[in-house]
Chimera marker file (.cmm) of the C-alpha trace (Angstrom):
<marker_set name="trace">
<marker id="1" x="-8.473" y="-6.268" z="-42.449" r="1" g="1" b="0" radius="0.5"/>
<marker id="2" x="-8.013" y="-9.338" z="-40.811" r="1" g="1" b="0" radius="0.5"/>
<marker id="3" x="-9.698" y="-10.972" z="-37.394" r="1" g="1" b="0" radius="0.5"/>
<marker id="4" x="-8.086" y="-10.190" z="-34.450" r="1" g="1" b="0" radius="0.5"/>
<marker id="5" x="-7.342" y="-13.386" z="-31.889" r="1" g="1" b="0" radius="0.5"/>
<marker id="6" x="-10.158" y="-12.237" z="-29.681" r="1" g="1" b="0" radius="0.5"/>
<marker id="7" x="-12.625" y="-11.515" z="-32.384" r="1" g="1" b="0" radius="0.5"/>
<marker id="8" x="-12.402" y="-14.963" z="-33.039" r="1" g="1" b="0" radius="0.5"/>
<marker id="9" x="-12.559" y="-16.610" z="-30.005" r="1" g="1" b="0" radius="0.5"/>
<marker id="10" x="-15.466" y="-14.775" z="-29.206" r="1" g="1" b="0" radius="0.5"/>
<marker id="11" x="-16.843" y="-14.957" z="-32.838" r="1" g="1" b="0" radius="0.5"/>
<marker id="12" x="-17.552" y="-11.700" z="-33.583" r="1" g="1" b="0" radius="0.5"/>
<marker id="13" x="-18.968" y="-10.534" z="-36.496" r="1" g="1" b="0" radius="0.5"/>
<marker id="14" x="-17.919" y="-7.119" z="-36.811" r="1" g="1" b="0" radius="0.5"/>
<marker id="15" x="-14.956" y="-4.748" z="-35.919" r="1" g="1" b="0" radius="0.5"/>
<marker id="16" x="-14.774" y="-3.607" z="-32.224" r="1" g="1" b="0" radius="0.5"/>
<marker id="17" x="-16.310" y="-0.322" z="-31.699" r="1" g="1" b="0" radius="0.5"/>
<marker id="18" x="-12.695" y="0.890" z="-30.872" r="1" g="1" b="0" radius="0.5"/>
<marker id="19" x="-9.199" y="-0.088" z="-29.633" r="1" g="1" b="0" radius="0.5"/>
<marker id="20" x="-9.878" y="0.659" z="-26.076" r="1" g="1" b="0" radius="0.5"/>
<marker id="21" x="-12.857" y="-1.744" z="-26.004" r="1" g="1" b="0" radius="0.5"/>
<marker id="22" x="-10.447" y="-4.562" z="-27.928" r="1" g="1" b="0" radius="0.5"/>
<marker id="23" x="-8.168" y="-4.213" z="-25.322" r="1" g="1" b="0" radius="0.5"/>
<marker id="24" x="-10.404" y="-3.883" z="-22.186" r="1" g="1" b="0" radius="0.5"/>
<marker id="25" x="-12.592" y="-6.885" z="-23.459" r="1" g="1" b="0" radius="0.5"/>
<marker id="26" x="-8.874" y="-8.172" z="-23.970" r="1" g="1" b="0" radius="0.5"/>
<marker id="27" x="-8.120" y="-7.661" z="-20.465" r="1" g="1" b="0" radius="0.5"/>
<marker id="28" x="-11.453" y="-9.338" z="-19.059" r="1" g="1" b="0" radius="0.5"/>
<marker id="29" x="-11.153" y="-12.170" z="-20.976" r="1" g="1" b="0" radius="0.5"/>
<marker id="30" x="-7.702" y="-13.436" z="-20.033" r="1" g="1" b="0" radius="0.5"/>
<marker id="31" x="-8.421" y="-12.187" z="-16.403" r="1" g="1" b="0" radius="0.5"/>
<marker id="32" x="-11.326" y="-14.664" z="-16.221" r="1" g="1" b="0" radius="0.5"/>
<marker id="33" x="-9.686" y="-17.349" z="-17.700" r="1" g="1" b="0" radius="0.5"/>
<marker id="34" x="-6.692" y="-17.269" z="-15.394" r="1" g="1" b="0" radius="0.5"/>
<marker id="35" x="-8.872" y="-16.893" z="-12.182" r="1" g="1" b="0" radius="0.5"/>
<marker id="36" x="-10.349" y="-19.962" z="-13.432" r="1" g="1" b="0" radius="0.5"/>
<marker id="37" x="-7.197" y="-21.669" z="-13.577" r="1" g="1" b="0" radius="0.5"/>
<marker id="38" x="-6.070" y="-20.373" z="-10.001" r="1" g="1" b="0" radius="0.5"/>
<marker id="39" x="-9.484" y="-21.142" z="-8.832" r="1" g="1" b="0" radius="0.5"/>
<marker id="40" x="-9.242" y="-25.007" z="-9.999" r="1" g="1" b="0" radius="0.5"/>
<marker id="41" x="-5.920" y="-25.275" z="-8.708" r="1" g="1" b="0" radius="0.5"/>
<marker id="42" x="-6.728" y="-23.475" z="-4.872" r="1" g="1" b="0" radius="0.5"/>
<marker id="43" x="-10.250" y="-25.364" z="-5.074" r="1" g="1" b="0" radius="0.5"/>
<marker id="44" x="-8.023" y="-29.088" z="-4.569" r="1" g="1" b="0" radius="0.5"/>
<marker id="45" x="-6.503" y="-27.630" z="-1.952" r="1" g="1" b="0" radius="0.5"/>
<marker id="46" x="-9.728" y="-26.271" z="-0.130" r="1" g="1" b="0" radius="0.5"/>
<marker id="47" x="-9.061" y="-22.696" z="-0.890" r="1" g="1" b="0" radius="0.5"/>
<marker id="48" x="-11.094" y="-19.727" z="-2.651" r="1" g="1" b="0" radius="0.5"/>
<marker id="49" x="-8.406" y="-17.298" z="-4.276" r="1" g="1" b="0" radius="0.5"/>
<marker id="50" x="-9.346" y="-15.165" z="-1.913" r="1" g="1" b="0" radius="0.5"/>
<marker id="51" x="-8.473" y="-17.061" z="1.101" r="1" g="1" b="0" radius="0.5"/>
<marker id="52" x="-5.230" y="-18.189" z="-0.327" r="1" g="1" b="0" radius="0.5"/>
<marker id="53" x="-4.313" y="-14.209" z="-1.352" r="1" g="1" b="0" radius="0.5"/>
<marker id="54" x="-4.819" y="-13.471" z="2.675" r="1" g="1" b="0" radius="0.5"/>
<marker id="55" x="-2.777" y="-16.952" z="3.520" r="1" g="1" b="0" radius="0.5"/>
<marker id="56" x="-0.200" y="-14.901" z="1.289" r="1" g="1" b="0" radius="0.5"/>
<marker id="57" x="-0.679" y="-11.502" z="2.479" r="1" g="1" b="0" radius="0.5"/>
<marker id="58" x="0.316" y="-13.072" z="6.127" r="1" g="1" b="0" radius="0.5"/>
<marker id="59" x="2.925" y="-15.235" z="5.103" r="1" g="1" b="0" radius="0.5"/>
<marker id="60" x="4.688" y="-12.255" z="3.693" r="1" g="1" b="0" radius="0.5"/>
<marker id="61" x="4.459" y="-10.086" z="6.710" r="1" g="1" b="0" radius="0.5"/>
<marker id="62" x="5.829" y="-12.518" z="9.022" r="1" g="1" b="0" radius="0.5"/>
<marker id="63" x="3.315" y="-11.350" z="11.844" r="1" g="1" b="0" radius="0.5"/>
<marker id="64" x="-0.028" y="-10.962" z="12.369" r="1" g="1" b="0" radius="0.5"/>
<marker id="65" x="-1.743" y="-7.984" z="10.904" r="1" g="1" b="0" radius="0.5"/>
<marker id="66" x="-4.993" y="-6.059" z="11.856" r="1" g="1" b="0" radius="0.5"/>
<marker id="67" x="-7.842" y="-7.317" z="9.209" r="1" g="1" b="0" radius="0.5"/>
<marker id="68" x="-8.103" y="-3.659" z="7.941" r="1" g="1" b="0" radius="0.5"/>
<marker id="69" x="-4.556" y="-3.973" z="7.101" r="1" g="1" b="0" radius="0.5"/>
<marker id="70" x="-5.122" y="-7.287" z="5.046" r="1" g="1" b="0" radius="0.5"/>
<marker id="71" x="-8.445" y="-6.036" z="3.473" r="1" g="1" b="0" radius="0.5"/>
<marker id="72" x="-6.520" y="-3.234" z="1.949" r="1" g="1" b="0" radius="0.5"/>
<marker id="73" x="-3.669" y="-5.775" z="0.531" r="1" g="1" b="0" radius="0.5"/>
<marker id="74" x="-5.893" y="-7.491" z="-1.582" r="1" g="1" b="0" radius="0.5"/>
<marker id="75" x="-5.708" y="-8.647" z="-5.042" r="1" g="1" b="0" radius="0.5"/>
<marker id="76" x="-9.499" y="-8.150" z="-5.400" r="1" g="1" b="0" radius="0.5"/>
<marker id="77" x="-11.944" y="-6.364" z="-3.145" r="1" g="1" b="0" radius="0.5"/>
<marker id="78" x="-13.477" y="-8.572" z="-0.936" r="1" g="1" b="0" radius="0.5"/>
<marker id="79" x="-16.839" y="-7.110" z="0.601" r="1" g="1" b="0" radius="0.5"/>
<marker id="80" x="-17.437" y="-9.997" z="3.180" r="1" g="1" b="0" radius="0.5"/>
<marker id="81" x="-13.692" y="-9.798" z="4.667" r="1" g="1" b="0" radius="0.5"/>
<marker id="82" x="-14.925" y="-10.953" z="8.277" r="1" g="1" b="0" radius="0.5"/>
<marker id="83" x="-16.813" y="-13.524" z="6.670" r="1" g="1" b="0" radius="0.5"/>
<marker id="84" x="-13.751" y="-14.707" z="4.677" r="1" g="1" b="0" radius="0.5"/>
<marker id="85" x="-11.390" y="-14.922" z="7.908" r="1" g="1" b="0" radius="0.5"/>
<marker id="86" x="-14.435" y="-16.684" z="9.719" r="1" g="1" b="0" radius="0.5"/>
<marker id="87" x="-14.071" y="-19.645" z="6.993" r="1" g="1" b="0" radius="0.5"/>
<marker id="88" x="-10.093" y="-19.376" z="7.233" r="1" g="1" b="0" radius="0.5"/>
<marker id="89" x="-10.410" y="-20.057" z="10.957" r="1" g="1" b="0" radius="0.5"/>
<marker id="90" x="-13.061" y="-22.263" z="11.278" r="1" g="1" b="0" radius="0.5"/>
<marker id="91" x="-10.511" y="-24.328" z="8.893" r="1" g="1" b="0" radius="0.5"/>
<marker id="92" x="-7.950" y="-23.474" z="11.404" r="1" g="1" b="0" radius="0.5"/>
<marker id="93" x="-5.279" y="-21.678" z="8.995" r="1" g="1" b="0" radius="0.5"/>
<marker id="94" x="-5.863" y="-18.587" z="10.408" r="1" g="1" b="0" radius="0.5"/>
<marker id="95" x="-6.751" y="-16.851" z="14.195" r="1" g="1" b="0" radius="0.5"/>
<marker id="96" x="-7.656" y="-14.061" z="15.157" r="1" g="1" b="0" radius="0.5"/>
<marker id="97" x="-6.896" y="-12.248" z="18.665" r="1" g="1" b="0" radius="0.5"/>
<marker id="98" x="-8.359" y="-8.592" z="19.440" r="1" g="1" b="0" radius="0.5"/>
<marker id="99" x="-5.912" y="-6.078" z="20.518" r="1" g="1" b="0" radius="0.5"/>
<marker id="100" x="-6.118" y="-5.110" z="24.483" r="1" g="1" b="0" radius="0.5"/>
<marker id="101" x="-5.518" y="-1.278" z="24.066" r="1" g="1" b="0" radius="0.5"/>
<marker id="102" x="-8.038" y="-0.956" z="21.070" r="1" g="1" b="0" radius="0.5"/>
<marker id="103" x="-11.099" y="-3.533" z="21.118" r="1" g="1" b="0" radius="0.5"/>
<marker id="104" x="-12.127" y="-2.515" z="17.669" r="1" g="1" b="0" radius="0.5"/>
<marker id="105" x="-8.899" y="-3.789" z="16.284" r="1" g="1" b="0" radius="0.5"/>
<marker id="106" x="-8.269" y="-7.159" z="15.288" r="1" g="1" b="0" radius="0.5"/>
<marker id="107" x="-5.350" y="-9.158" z="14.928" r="1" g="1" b="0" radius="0.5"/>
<marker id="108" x="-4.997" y="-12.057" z="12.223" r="1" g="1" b="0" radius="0.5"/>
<marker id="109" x="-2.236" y="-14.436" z="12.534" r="1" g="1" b="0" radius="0.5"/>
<marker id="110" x="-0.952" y="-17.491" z="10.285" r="1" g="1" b="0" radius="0.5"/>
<marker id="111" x="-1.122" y="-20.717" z="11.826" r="1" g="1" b="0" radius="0.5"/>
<marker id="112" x="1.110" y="-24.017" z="11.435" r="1" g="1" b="0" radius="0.5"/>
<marker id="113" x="-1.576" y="-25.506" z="9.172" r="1" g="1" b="0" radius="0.5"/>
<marker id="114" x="-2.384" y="-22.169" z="7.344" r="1" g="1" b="0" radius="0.5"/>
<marker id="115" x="1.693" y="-22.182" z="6.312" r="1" g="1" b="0" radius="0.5"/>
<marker id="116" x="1.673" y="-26.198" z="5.414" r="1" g="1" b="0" radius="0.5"/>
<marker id="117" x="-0.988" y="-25.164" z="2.955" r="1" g="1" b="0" radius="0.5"/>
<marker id="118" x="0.853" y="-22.251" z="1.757" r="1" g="1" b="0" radius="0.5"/>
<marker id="119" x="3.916" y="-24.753" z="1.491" r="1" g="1" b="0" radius="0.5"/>
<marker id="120" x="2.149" y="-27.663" z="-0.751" r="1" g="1" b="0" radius="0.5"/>
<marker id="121" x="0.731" y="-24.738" z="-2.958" r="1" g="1" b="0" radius="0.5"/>
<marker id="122" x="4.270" y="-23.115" z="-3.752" r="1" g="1" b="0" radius="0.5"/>
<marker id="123" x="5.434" y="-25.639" z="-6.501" r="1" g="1" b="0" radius="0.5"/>
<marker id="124" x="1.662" y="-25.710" z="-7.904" r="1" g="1" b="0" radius="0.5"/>
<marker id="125" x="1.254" y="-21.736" z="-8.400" r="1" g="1" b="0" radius="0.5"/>
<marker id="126" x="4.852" y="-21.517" z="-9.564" r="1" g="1" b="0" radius="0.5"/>
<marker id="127" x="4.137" y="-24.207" z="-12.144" r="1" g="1" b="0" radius="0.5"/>
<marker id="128" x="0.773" y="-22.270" z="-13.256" r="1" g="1" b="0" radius="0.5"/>
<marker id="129" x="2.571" y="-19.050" z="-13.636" r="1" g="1" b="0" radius="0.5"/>
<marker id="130" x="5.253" y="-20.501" z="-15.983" r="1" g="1" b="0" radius="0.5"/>
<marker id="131" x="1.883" y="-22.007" z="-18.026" r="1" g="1" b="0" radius="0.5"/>
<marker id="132" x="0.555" y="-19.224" z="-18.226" r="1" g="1" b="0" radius="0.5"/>
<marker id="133" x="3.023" y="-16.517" z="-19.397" r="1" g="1" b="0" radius="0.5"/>
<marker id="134" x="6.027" y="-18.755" z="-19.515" r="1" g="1" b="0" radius="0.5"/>
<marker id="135" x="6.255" y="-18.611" z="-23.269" r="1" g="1" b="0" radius="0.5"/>
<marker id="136" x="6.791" y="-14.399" z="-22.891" r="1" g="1" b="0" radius="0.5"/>
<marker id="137" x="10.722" y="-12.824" z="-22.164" r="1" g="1" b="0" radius="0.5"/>
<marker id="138" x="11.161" y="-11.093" z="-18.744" r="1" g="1" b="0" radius="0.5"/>
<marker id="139" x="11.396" y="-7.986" z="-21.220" r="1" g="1" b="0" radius="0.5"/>
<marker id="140" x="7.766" y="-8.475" z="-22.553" r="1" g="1" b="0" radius="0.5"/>
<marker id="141" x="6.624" y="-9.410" z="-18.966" r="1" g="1" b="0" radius="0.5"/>
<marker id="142" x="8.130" y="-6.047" z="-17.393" r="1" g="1" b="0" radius="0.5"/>
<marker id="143" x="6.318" y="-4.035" z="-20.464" r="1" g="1" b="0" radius="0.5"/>
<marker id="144" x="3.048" y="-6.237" z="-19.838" r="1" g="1" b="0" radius="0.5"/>
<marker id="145" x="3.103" y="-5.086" z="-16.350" r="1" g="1" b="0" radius="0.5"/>
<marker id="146" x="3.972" y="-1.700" z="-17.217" r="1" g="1" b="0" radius="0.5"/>
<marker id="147" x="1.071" y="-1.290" z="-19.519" r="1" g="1" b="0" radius="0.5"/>
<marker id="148" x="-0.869" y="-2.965" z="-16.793" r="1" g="1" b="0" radius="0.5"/>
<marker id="149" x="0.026" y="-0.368" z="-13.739" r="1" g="1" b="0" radius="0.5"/>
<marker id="150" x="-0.152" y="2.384" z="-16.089" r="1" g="1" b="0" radius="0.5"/>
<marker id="151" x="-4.097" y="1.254" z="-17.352" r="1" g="1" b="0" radius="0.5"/>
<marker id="152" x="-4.981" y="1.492" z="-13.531" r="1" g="1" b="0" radius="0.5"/>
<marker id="153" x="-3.251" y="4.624" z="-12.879" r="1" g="1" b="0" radius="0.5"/>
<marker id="154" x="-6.247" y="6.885" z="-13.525" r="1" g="1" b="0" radius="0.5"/>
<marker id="155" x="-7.957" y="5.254" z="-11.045" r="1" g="1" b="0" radius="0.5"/>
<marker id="156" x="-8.788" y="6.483" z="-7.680" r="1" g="1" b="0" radius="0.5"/>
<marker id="157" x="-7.923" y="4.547" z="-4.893" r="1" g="1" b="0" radius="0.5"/>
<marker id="158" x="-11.610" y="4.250" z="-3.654" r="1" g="1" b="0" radius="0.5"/>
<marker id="159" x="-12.469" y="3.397" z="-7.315" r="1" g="1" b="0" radius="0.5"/>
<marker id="160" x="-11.586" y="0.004" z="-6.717" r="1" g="1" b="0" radius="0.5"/>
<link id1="1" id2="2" r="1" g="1" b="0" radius="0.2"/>
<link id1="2" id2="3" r="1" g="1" b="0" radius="0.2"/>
<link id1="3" id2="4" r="1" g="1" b="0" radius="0.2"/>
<link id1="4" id2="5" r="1" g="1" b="0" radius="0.2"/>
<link id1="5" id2="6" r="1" g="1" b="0" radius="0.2"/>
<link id1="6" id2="7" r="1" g="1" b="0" radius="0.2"/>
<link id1="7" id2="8" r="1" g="1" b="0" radius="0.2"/>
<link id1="8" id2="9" r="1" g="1" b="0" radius="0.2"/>
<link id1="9" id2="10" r="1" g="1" b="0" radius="0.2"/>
<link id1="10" id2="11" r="1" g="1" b="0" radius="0.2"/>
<link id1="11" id2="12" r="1" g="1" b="0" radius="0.2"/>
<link id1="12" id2="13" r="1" g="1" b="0" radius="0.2"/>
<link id1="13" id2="14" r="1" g="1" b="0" radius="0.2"/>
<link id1="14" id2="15" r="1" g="1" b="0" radius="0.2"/>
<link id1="15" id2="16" r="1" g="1" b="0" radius="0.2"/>
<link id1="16" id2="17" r="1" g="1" b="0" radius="0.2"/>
<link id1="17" id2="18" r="1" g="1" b="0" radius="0.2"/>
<link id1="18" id2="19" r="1" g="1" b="0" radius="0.2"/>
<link id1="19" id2="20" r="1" g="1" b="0" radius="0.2"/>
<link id1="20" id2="21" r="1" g="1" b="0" radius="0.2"/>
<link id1="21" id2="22" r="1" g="1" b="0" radius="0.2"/>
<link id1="22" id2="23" r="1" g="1" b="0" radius="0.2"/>
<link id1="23" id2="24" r="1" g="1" b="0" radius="0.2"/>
<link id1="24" id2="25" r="1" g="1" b="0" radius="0.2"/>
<link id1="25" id2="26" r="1" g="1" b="0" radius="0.2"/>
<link id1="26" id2="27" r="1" g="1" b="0" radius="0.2"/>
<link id1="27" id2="28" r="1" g="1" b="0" radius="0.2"/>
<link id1="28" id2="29" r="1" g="1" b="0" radius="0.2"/>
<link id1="29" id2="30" r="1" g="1" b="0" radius="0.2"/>
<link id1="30" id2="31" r="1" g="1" b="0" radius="0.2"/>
<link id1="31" id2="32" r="1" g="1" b="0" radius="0.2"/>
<link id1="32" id2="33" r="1" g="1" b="0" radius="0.2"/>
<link id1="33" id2="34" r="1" g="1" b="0" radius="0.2"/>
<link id1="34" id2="35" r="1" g="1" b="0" radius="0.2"/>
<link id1="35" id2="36" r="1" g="1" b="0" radius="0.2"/>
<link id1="36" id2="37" r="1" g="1" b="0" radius="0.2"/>
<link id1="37" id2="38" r="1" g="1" b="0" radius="0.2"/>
<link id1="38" id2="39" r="1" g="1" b="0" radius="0.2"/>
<link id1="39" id2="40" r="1" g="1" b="0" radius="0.2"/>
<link id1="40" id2="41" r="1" g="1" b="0" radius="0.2"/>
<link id1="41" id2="42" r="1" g="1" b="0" radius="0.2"/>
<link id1="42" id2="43" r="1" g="1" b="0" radius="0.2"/>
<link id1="43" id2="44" r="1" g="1" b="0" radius="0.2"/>
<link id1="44" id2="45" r="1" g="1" b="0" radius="0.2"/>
<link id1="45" id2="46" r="1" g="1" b="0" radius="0.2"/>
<link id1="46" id2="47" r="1" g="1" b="0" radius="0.2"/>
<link id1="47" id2="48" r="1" g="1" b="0" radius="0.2"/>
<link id1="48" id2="49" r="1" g="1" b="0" radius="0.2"/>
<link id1="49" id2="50" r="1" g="1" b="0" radius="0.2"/>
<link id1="50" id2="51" r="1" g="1" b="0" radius="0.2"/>
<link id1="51" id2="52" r="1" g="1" b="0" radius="0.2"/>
<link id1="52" id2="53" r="1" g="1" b="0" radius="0.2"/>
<link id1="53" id2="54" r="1" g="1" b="0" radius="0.2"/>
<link id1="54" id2="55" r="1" g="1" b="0" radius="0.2"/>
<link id1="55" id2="56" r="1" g="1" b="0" radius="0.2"/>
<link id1="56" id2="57" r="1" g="1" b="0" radius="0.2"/>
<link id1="57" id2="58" r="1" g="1" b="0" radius="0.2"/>
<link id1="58" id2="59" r="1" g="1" b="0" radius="0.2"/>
<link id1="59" id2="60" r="1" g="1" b="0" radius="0.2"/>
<link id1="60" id2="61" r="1" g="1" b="0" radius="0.2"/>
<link id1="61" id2="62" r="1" g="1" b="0" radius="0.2"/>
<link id1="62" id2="63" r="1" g="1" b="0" radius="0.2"/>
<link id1="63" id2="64" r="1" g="1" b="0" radius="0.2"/>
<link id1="64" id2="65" r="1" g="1" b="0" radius="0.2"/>
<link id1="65" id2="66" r="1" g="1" b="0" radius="0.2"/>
<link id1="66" id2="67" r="1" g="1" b="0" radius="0.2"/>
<link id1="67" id2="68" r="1" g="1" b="0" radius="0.2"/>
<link id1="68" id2="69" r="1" g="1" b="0" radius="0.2"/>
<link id1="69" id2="70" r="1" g="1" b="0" radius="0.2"/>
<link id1="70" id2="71" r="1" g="1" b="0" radius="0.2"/>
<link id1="71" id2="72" r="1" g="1" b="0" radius="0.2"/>
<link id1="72" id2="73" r="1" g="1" b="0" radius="0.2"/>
<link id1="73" id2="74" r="1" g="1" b="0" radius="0.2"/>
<link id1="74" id2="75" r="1" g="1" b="0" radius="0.2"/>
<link id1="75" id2="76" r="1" g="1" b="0" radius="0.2"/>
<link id1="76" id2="77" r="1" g="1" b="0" radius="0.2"/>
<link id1="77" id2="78" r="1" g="1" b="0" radius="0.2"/>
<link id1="78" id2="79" r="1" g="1" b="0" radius="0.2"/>
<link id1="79" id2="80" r="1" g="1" b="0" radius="0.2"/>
<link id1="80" id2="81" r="1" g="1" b="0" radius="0.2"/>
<link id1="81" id2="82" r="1" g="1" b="0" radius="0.2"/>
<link id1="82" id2="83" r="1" g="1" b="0" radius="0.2"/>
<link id1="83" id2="84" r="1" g="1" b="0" radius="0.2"/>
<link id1="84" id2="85" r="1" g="1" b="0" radius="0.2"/>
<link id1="85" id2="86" r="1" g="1" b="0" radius="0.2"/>
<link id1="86" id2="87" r="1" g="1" b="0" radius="0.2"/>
<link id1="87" id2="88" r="1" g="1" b="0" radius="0.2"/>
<link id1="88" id2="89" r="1" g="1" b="0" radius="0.2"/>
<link id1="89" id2="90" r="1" g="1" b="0" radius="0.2"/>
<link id1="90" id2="91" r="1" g="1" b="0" radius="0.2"/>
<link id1="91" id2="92" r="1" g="1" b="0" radius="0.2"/>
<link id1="92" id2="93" r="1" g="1" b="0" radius="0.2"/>
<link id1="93" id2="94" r="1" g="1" b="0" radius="0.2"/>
<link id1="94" id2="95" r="1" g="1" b="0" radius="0.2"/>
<link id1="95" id2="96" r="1" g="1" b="0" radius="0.2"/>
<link id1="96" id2="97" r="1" g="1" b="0" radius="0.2"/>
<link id1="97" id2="98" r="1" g="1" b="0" radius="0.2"/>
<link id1="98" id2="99" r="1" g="1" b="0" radius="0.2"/>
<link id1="99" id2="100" r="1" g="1" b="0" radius="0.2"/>
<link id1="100" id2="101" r="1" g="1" b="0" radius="0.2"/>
<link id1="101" id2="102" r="1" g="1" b="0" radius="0.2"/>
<link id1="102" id2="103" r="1" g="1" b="0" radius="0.2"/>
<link id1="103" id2="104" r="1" g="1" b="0" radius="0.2"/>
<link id1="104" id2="105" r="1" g="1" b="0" radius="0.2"/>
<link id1="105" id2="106" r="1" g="1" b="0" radius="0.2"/>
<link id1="106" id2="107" r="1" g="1" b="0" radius="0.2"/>
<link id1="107" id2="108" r="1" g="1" b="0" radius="0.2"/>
<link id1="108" id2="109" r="1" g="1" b="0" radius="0.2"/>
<link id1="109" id2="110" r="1" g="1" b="0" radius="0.2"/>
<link id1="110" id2="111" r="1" g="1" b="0" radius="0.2"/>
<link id1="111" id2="112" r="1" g="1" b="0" radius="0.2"/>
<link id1="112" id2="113" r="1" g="1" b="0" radius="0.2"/>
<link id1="113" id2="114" r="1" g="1" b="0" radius="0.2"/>
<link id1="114" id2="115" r="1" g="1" b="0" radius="0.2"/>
<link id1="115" id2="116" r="1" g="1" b="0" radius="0.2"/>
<link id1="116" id2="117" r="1" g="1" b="0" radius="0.2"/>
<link id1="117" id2="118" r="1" g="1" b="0" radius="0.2"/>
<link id1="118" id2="119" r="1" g="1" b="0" radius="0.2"/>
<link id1="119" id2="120" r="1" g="1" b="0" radius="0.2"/>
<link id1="120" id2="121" r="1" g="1" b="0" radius="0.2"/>
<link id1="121" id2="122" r="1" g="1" b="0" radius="0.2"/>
<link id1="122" id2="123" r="1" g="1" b="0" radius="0.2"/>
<link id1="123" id2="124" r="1" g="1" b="0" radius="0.2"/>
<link id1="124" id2="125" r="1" g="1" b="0" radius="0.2"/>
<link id1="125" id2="126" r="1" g="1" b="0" radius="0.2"/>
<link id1="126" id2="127" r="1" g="1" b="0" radius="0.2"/>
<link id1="127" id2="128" r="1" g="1" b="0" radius="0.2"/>
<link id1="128" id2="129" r="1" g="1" b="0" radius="0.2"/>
<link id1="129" id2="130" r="1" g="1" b="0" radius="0.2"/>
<link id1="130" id2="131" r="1" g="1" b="0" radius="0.2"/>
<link id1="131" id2="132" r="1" g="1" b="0" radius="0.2"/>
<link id1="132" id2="133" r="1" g="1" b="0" radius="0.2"/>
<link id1="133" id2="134" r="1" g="1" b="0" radius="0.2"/>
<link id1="134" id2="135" r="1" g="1" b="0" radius="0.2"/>
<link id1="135" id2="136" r="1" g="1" b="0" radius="0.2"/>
<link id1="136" id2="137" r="1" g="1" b="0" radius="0.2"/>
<link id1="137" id2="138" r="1" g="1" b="0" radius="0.2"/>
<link id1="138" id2="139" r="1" g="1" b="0" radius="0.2"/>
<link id1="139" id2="140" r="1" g="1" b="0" radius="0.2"/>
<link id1="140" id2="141" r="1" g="1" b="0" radius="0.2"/>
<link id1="141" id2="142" r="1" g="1" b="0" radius="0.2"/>
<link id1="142" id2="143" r="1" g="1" b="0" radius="0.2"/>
<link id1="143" id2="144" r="1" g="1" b="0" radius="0.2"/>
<link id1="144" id2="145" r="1" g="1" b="0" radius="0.2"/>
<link id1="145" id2="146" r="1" g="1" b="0" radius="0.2"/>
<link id1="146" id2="147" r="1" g="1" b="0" radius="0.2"/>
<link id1="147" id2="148" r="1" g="1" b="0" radius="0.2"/>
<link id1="148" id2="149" r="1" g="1" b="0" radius="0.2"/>
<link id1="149" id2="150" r="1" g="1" b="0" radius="0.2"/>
<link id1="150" id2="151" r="1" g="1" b="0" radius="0.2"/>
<link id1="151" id2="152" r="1" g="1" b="0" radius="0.2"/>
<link id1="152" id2="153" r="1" g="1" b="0" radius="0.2"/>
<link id1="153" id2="154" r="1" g="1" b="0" radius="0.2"/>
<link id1="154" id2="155" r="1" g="1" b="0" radius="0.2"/>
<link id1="155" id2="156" r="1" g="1" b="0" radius="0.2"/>
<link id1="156" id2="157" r="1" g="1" b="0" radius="0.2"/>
<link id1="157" id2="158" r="1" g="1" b="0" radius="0.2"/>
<link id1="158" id2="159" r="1" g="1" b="0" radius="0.2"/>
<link id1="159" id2="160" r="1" g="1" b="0" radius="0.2"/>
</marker_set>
């Protein structure tokens, strides 16, 4: 039996111990090597991947949201959320404005700069998509994300 792909890039010796691992191990690997590529492309524009998935998050709501709201949009889990809008403020994409009926809530909003950024990025991320999984058919994309969904469907919400 021949080498799979991955057993040669990372130069395995033997068999994997099963198909799940192969493809989990699968999964990791291309997972890590696109965040690198996102991260090198949102690092030249001063952004983590996580700020720029909030930039996104408000972007797409068209108003400001409460940061509970955003934390449970994310891509990724972010422990430090507070911490993460504190940077995205002090950079002055973001602000923040606490609600007058409930003090505990807090309301993040977009700002001008926050949407220029969002703007210049656009083309970029577009372009790195098509790199990345441009050479597969819409058909093989919808299955990949399929697959993808269906993978995480055993999972419990506070899993993640």
């Amino acid at each position: 039996m021949s080498k799979s792909r991955l057993q040669t890039e990372l130069r395995k010796q033997g068999p994997f111990a099963s198909r799940a691992q192969e493809a989990i191990l699968n999964i990791l690997r291309t997972s890590d090597q696109f965040q690198n590529r996102f991260g090198r492309l949102f690092r030249e524009h001063g952004l983590t991947s996580s700020q720029y998935n909030v930039l996104r998050i408000l972007r797409g709501e068209g108003q400001p949201l409460p940061c509970l709201e955003i934390a449970e949009r994310m891509i990724q889990v972010v422990p430090a959320m507070t911490g993460l809008l504190d940077r995205l403020e002090k950079q002055g994409l973001i602000s923040r404005d606490r609600c007058t009926q409930d003090r505990r809530v807090v309301y993040v909003a977009l700002t001008a700069p926050g949407r220029a950024v969002l703007e210049r990025l656009d083309a970029p991320v577009q372009e790195l998509h098509r790199q990345l999984v441009g050479h597969m058919t819409r058909a093989e994309l919808r299955e990949l994300s399929r697959l993808l969904e269906k993978a995480r469907s055993r999972l419990s919400p506070s899993a993640e």
